[in-house]
DOTIMI-525137 format. One line per 3 residues: number of its first residue (from 1); their letters; for each residue x, y, z of N, C-alpha, C. Coordinates in Angstrom, 1 decimal. Atoms other than C-alpha are relative to their C-alpha. Last residue first. Example, Ala and Ser with C-alpha at 12.3 -4.5 7.8 and 13.67 -1.06 7.14 Angstrom:
2
2	SA	-0.9:-1.1:0.0:13.7:-1.1:7.1:-0.8:1.1:0.8 ~ 0.9:-1.2:0.0:12.3:-4.5:7.8:0.9:1.2:0.0
END
This chain:
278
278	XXX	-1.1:0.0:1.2:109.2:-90.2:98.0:-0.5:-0.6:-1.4 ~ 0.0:-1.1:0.3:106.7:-89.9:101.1:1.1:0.7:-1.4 ~ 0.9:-0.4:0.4:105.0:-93.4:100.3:0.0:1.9:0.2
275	XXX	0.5:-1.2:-1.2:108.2:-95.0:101.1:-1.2:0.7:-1.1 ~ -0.9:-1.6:-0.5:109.2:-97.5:98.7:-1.0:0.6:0.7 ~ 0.7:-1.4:0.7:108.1:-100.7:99.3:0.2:0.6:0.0
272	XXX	0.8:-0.7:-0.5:109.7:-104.1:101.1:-0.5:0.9:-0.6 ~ 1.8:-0.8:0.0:109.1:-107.0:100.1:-0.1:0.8:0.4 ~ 0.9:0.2:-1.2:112.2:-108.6:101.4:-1.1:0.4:-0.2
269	XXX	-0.4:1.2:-0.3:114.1:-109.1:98.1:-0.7:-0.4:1.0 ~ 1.1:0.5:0.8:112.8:-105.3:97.2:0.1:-1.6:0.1 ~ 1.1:-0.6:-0.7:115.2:-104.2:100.1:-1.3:-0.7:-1.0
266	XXX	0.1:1.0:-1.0:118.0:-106.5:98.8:-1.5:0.2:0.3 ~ 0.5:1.5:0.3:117.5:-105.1:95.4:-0.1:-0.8:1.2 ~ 1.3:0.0:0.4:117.6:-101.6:96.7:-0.3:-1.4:-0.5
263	XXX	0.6:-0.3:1.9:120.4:-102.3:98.3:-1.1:0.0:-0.4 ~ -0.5:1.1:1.4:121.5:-102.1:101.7:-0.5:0.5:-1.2 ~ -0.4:0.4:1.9:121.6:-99.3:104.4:0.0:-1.5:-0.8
260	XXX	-1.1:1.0:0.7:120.4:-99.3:108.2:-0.3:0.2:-1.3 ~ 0.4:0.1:1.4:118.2:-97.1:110.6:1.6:-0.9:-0.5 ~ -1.1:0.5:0.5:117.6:-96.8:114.2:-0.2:-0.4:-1.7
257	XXX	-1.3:-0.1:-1.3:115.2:-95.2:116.7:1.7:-0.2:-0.8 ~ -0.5:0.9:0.0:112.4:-94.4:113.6:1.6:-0.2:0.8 ~ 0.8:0.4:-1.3:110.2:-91.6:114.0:0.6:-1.4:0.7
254	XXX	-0.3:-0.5:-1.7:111.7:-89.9:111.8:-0.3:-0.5:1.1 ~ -0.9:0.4:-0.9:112.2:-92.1:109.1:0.2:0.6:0.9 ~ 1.3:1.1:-0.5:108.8:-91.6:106.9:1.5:-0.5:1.0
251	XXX	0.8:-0.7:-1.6:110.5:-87.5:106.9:-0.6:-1.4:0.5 ~ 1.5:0.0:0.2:113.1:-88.9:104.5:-1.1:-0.1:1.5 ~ 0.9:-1.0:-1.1:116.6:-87.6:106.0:-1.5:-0.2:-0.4
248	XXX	0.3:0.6:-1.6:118.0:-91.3:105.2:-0.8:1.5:0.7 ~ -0.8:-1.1:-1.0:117.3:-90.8:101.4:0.1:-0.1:1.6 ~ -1.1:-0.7:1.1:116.0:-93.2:99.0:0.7:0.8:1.1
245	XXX	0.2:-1.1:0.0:113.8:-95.3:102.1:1.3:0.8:-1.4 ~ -1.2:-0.1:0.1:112.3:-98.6:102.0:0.2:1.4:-0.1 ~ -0.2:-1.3:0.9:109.1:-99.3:103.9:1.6:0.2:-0.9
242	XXX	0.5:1.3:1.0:107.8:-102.7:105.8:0.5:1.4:-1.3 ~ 0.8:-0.2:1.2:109.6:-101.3:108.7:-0.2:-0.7:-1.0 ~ 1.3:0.6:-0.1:110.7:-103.5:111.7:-0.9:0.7:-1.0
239	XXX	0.2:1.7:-0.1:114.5:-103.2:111.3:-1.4:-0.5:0.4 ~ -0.1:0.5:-1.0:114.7:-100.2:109.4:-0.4:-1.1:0.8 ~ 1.3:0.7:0.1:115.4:-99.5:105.8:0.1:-0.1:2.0
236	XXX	0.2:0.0:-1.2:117.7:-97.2:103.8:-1.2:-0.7:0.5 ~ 1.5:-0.5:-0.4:118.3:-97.3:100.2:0.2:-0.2:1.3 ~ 0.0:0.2:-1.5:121.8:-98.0:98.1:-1.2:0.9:0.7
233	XXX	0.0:-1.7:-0.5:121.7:-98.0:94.5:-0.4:-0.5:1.5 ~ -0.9:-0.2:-0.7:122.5:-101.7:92.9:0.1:1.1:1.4 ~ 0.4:0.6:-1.2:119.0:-102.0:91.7:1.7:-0.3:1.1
230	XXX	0.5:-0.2:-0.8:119.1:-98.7:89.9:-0.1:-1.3:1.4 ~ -0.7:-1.3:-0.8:122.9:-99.2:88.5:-1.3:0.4:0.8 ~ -1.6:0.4:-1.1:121.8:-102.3:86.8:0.7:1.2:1.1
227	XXX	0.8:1.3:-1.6:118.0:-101.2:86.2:1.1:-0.4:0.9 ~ 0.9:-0.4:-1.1:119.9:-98.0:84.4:-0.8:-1.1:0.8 ~ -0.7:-1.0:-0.7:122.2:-100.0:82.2:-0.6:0.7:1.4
224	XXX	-0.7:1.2:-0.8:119.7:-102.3:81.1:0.8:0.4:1.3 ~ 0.7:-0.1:-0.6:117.9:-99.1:79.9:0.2:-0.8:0.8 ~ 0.1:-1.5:-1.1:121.1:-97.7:78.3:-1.4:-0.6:1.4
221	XXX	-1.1:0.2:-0.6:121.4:-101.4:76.7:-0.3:1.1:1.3 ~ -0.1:1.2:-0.9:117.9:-101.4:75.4:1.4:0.0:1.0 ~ 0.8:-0.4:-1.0:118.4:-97.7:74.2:0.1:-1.2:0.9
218	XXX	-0.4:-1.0:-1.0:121.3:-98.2:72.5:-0.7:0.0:0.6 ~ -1.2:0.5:-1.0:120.0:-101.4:71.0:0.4:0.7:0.7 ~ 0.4:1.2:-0.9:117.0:-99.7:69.8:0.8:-0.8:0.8
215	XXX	1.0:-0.7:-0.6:118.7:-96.9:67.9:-0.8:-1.2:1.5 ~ -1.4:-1.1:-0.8:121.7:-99.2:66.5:-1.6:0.3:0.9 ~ 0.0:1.0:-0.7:117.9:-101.3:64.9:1.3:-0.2:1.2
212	XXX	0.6:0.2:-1.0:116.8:-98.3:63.4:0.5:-0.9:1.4 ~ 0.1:-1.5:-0.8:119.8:-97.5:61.8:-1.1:-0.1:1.0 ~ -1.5:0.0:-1.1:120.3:-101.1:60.6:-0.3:1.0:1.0
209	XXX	0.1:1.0:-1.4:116.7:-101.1:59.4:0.9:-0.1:1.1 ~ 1.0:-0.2:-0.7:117.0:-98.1:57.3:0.0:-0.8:1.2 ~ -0.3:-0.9:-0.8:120.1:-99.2:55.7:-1.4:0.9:1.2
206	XXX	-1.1:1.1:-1.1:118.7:-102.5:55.1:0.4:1.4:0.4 ~ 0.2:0.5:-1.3:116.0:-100.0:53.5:0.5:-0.8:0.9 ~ 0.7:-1.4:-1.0:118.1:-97.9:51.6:-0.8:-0.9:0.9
203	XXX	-1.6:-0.2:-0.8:120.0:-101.5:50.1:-0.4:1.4:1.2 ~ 0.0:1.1:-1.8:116.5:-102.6:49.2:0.9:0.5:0.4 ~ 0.2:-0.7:-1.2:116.1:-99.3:47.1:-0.1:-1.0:1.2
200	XXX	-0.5:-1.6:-0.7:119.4:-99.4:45.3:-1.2:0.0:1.1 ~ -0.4:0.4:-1.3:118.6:-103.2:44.7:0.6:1.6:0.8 ~ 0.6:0.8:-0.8:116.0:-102.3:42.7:0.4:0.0:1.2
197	XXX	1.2:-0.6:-0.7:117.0:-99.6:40.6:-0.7:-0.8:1.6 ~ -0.3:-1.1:-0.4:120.2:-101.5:39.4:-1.0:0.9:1.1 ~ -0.9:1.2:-0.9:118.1:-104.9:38.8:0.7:1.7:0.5
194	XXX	1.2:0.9:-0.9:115.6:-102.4:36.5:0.9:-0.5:1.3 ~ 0.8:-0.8:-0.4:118.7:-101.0:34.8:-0.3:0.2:1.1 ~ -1.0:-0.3:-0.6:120.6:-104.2:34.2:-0.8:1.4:0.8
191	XXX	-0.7:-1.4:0.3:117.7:-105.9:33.1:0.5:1.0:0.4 ~ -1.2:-0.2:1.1:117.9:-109.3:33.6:-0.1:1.4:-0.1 ~ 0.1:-0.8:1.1:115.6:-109.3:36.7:1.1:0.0:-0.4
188	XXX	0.9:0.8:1.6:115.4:-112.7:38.3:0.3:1.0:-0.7 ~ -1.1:0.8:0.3:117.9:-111.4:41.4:-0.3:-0.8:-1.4 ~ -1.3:-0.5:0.3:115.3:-108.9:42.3:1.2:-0.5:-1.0
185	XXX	0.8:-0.5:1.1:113.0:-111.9:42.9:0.6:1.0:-0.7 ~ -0.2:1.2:0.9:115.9:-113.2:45.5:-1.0:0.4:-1.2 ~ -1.6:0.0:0.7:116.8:-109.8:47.0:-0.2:-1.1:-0.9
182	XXX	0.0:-1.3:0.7:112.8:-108.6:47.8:1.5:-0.8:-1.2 ~ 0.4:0.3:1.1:112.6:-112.6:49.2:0.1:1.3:-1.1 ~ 0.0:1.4:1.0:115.1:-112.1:51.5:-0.7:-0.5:-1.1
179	XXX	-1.6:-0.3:0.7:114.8:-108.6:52.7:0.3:-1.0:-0.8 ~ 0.7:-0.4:1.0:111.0:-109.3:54.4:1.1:0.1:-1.1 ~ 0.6:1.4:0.2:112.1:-111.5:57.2:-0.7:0.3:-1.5
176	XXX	-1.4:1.3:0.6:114.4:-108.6:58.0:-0.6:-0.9:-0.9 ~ -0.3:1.4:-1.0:111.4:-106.3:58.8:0.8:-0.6:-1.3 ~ -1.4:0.2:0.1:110.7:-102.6:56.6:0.4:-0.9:1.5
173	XXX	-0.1:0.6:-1.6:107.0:-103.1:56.3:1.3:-0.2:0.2 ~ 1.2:-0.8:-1.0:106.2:-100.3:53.5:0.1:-1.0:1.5 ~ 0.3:-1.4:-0.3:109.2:-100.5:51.8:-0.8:0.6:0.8
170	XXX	-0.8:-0.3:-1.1:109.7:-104.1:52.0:-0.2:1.2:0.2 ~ 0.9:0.7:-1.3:106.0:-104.9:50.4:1.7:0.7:0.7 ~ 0.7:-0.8:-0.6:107.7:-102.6:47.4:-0.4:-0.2:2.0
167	XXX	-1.0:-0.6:-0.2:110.6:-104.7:46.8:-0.8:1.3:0.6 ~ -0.9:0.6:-1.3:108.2:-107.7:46.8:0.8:1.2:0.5 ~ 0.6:-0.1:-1.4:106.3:-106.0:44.4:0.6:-0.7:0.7
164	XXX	0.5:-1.7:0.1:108.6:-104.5:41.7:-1.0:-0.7:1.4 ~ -1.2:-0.6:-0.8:110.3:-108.0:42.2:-0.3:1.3:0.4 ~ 0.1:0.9:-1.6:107.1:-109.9:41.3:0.9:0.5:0.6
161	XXX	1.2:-0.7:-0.9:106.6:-106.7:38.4:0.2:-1.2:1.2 ~ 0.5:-1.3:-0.7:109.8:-107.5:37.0:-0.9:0.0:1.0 ~ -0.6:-0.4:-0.9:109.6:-111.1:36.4:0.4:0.8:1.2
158	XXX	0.7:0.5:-1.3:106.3:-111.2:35.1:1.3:0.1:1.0 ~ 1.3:-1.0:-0.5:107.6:-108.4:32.5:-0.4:-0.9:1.5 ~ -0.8:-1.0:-0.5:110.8:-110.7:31.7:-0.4:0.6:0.9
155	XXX	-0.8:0.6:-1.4:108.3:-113.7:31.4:0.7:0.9:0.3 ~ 1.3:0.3:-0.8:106.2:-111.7:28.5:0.9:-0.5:2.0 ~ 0.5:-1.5:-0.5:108.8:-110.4:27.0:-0.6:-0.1:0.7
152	XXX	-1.1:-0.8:-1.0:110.5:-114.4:26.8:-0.7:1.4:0.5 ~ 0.0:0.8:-1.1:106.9:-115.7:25.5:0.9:0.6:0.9 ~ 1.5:-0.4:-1.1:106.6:-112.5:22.8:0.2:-1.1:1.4
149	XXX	-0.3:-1.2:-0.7:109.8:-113.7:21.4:-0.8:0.2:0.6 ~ -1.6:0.4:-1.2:109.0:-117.3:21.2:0.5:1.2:0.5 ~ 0.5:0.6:-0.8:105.4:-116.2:19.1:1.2:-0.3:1.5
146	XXX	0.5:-1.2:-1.0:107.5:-113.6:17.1:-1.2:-0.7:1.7 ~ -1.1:-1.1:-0.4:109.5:-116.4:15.8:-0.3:0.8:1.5 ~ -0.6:0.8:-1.3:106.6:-118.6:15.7:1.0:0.4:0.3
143	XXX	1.2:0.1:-1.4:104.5:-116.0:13.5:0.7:-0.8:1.1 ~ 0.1:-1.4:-0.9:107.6:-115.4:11.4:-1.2:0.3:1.2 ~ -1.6:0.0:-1.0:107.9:-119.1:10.4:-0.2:0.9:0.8
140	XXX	0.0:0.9:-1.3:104.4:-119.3:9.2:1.4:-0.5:0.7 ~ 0.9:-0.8:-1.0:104.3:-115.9:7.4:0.2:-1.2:1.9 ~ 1.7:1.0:0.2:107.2:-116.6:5.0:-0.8:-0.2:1.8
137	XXX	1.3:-0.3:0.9:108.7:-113.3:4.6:-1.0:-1.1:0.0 ~ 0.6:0.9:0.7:111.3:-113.0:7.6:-1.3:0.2:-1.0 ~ -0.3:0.2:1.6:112.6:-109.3:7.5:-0.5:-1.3:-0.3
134	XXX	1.4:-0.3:0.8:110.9:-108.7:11.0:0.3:-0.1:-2.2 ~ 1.4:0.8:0.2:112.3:-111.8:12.5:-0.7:1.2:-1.2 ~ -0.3:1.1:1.1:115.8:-109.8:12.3:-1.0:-1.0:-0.6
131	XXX	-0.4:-0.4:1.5:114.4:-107.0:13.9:0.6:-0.6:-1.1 ~ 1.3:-0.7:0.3:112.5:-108.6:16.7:0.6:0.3:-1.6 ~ 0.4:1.1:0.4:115.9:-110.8:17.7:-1.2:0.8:-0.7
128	XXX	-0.9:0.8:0.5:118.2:-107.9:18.2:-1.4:-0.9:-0.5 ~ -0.4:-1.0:0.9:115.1:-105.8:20.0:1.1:-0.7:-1.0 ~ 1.5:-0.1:0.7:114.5:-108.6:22.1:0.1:0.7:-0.8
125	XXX	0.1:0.7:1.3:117.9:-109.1:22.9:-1.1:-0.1:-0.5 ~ -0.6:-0.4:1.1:118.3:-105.9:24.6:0.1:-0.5:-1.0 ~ 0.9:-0.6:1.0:115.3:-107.0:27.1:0.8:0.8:-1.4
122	XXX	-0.1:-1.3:-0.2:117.6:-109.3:28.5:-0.8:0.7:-0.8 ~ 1.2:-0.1:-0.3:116.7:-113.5:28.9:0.1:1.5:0.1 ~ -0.5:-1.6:-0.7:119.9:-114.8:27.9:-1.2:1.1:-0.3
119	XXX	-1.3:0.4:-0.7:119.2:-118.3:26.6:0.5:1.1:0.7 ~ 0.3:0.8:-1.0:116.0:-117.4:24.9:0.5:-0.4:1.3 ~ 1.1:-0.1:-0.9:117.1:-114.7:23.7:-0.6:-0.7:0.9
116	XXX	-0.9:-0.7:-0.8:120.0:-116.5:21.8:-0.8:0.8:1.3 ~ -0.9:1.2:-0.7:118.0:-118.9:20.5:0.2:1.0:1.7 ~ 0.6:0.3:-1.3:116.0:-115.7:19.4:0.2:-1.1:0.8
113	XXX	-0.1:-1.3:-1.3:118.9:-114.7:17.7:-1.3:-0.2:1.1 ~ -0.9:0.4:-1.0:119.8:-118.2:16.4:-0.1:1.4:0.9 ~ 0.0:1.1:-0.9:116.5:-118.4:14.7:1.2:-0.1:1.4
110	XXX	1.6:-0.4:-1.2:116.4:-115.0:13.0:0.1:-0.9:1.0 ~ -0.5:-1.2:-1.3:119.5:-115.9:11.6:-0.4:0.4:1.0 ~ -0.9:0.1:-0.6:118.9:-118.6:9.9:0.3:0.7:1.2
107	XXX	0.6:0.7:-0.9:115.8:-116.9:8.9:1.0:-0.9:1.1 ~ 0.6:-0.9:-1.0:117.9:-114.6:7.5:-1.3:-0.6:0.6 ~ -1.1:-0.5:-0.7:119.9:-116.8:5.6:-0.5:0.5:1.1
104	XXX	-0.9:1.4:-0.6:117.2:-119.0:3.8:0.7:0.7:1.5 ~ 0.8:0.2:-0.9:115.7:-115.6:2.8:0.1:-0.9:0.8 ~ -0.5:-0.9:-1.1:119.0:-114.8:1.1:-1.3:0.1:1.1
101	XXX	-1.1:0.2:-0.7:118.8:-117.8:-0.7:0.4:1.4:1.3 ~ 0.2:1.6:-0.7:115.1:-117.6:-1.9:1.4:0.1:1.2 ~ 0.9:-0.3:-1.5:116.1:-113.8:-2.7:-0.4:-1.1:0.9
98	XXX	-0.9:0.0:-1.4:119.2:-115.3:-4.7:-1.1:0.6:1.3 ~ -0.6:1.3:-0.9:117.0:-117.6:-6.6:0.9:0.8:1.2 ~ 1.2:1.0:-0.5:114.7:-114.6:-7.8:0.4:-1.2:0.7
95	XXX	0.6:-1.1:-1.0:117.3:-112.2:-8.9:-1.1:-1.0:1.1 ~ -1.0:0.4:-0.6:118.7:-115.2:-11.1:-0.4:1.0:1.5 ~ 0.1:1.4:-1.2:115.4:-115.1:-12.2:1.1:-0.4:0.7
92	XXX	1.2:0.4:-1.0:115.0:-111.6:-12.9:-0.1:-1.5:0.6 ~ -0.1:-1.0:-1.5:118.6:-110.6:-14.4:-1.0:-0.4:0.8 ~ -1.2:0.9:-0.9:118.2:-114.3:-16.9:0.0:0.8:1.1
89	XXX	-0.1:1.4:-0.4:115.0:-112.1:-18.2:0.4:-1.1:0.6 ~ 1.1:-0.2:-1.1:115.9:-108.8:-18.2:-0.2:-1.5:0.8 ~ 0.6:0.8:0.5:119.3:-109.6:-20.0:-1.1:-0.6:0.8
86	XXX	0.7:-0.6:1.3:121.9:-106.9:-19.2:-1.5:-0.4:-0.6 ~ 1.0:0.4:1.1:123.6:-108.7:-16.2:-1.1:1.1:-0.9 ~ -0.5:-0.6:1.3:125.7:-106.2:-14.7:-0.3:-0.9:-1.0
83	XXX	0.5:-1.4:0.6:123.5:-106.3:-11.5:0.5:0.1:-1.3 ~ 1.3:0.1:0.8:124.0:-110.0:-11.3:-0.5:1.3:-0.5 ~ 0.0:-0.1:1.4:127.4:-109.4:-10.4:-0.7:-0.2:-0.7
80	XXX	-0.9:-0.7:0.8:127.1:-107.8:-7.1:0.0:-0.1:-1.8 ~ 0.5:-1.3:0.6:123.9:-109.1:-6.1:1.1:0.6:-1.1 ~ 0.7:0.4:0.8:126.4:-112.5:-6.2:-1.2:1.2:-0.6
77	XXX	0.0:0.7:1.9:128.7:-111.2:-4.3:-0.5:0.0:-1.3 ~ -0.3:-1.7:0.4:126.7:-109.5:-1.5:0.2:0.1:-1.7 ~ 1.1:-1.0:0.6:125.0:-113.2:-1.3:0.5:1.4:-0.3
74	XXX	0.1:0.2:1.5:128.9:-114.6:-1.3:-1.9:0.4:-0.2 ~ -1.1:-0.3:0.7:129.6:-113.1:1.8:0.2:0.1:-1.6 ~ -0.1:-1.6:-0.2:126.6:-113.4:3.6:0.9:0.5:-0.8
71	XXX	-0.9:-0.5:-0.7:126.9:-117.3:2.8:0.0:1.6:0.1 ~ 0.0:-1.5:0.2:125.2:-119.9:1.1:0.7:1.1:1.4 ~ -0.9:-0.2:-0.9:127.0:-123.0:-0.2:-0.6:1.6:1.1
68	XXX	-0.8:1.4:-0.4:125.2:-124.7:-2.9:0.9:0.2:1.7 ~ 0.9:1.2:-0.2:122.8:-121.8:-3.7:0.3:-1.4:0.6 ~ 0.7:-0.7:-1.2:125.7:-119.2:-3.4:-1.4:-0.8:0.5
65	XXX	-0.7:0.2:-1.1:127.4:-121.8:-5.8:-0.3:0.8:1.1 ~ 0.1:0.8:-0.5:124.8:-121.5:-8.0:0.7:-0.1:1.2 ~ 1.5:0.0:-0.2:124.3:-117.6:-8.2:0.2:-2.0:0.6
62	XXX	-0.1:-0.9:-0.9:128.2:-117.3:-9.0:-1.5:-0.7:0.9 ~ -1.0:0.5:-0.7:128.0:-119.2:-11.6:0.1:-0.2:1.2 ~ 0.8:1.6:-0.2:124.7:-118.5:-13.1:0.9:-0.6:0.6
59	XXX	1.2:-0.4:-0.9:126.1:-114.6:-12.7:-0.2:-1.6:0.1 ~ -0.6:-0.5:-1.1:129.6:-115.5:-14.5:-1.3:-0.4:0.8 ~ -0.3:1.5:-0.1:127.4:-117.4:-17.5:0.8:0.0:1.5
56	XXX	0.8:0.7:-0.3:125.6:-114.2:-17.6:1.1:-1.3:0.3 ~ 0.9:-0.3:-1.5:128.2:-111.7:-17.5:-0.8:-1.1:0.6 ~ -0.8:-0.1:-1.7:130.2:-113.6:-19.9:-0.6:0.0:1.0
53	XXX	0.0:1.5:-0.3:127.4:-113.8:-22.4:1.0:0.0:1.2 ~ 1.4:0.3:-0.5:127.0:-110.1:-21.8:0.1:-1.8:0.3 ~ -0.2:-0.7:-1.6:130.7:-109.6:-23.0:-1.0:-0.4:0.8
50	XXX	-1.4:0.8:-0.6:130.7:-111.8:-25.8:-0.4:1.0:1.0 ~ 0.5:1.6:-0.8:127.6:-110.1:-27.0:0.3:-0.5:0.9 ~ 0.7:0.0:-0.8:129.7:-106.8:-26.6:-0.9:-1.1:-0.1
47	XXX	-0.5:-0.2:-1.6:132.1:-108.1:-28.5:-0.9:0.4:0.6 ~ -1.0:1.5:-1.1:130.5:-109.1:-31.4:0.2:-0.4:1.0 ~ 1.1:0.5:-0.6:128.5:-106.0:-31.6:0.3:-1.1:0.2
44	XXX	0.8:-1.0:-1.6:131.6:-103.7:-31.7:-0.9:-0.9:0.0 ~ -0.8:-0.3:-1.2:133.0:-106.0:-34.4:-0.1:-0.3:1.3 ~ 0.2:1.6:0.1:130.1:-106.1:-36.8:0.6:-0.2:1.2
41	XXX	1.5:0.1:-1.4:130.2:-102.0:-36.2:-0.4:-1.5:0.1 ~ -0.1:-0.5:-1.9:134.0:-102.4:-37.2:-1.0:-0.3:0.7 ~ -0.9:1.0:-1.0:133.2:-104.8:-40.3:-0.2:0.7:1.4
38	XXX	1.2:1.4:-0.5:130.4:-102.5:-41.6:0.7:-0.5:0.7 ~ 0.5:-0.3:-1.2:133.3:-99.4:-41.2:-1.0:-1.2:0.5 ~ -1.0:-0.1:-1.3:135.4:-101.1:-43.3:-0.7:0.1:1.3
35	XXX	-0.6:1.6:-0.4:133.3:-101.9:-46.2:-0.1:0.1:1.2 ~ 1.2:0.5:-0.6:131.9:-98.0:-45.9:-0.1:-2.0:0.0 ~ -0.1:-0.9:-1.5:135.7:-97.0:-46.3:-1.0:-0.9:0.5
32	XXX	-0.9:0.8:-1.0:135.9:-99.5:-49.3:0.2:0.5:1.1 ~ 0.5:1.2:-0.7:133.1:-98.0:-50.6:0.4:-0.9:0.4 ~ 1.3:-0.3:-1.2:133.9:-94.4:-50.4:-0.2:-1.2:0.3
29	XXX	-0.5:-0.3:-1.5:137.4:-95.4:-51.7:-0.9:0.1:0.7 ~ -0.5:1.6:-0.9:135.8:-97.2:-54.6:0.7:0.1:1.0 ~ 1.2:0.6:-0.6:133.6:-93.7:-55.5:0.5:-2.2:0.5
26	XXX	0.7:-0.9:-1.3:136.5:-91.8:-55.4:-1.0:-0.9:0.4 ~ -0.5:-0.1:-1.6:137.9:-93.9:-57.7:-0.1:0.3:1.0 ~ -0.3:2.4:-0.2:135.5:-94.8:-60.6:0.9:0.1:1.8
23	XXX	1.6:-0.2:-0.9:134.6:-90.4:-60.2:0.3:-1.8:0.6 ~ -0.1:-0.2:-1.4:138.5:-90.1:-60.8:-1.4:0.0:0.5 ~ -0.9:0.9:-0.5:138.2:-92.4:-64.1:0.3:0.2:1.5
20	XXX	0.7:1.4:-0.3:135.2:-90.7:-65.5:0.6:-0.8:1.2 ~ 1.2:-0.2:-1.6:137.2:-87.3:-64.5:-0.9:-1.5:-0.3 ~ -0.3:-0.5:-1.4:139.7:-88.6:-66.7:-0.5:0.6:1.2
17	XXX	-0.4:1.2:-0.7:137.8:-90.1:-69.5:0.8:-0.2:1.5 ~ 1.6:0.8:-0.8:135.9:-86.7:-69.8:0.7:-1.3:0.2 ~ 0.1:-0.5:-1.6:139.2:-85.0:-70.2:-0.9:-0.8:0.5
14	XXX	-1.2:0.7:-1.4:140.5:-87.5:-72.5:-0.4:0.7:1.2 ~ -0.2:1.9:-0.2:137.4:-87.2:-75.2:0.6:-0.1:1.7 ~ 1.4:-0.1:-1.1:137.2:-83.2:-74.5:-0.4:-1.5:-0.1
11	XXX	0.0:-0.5:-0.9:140.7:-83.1:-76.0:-0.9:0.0:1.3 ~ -1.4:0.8:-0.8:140.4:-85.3:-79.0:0.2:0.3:1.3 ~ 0.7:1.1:-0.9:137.2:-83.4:-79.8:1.0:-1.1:0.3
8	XXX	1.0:-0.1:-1.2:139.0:-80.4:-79.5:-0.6:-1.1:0.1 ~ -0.8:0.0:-1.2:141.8:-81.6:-81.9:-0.8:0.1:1.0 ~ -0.2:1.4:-0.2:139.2:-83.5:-84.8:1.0:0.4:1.6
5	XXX	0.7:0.2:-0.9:138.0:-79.4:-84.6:-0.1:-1.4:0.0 ~ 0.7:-1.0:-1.5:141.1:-77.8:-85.3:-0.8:-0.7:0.2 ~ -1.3:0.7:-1.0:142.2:-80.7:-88.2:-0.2:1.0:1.6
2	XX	0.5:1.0:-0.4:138.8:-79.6:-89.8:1.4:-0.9:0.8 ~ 1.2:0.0:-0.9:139.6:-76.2:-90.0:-0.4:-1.3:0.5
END
């Protein structure tokens, strides 16, 4: 009996030392796993630092040399890589130097478009130049901007309207002496349009004038014409009348013994009169 129960506790000795022994292991695999994993997520936050630092030292990169050199090209750029900045703080002021720089730009800009306005006086570039002024942000630029634009709009307008009336005054007194200044005031307006409209309606009244002015020559000639052929026309006269006659049976020549032809210009050469029955 007692050799039986020194066996069982011999038996339930080794088992329990063998599950002791598989709990010892299991539980140094669990915590050499959860080692492992610490490292990884150590790792993963490593790198992504490193990465951010990147970004940033890129962006400050970038950001200067868009400061040192600036350029449309490299402002796109530079938004570009600032966006992937992470790091509110560095993102906002680097945000902050390139608005300086891209306000730089577009005043640049602004300047050479109302240059350009200035120098080519069309109302297309007003529009070009207005919209680039209106992004300026500091006030006392953008007031002299819009000040220089407004002067050109302003002179366009006075243009206009001296051509708008000169072009009128022809319309209503259609004379030569009037065509000349219509075409040179005319000749101020830049805007294609306007200058189109214009000279369409001086060109109607040169045609106007011409047409008149055919009309009046034909006539003057035709009436030339008839003095020339009336004072040529052959009249009858006698040699003591004071009368001239269109026809020799006129009744103021009956009475008359003898009669003769010349010309009506001779006859009116002598003073004499037409007949008072013709």
């Amino acid at each position: 009996m007692k050799k039986i129960k020194s066996f069982i506790f011999l038996a339930v000795c080794i088992f329990s030392l063998q599950v002791n022994q598989g709990v010892l292991v299991n539980n140094s695999i669990i915590d050499n796993i959860s080692n492992q994993s610490t490292i990884v997520s150590a790792d993963s936050k490593g790198d992504k630092k490193n990465s951010s630092d990147n970004n940033i030292r890129q962006a400050k990169k970038i950001v200067k040399n868009l400061e040192k050199e600036p350029s449309e090209e490299k402002l796109l750029n530079a938004k570009k890589i600032v966006k992937k900045v992470k790091h509110k703080e560095t993102k906002s002021s680097l945000k902050k130097r390139i608005s300086k720089v891209e306000q730089t730009l577009i005043i640049d800009k602004a300047d050479k478009a109302v240059k350009n306005l200035e120098n080519n006086q069309i109302r297309e570039n007003i529009s070009d130049a207005q919209q680039i002024t209106d992004r300026v942000k500091n006030d006392d630029k953008k007031a002299d901007l819009n000040r220089r634009i407004q002067a050109v709009s302003n002179a366009i307008t006075t243009r206009e309207n001296d051509a708008e009336v000169a072009v009128k005054n022809l319309e209503n007194d259609q004379n030569r002496n009037n065509i000349s200044e219509a075409q040179t005031k005319t000749g101020y307006v830049s805007d294609s349009e306007k200058n189109a409209d214009l000279n369409r309606r001086i060109t109607a009244v040169i045609s106007a004038i011409e047409s008149r002015e055919a009309q009046e020559q034909a006539a003057a000639q035709q009436a030339a014409q008839a003095a020339q052929d009336q004072s040529t026309a052959t009249v009858y006269i006698t040699a003591t009348g004071k009368r001239y006659h269109l026809s020799p049976n006129c009744r103021g020549l009956n009475n008359s013994k003898s009669t003769s032809s010349t010309t009506l210009s001779d006859a009116e050469a002598r003073g004499l009169t037409l007949c008072q029955f013709e």
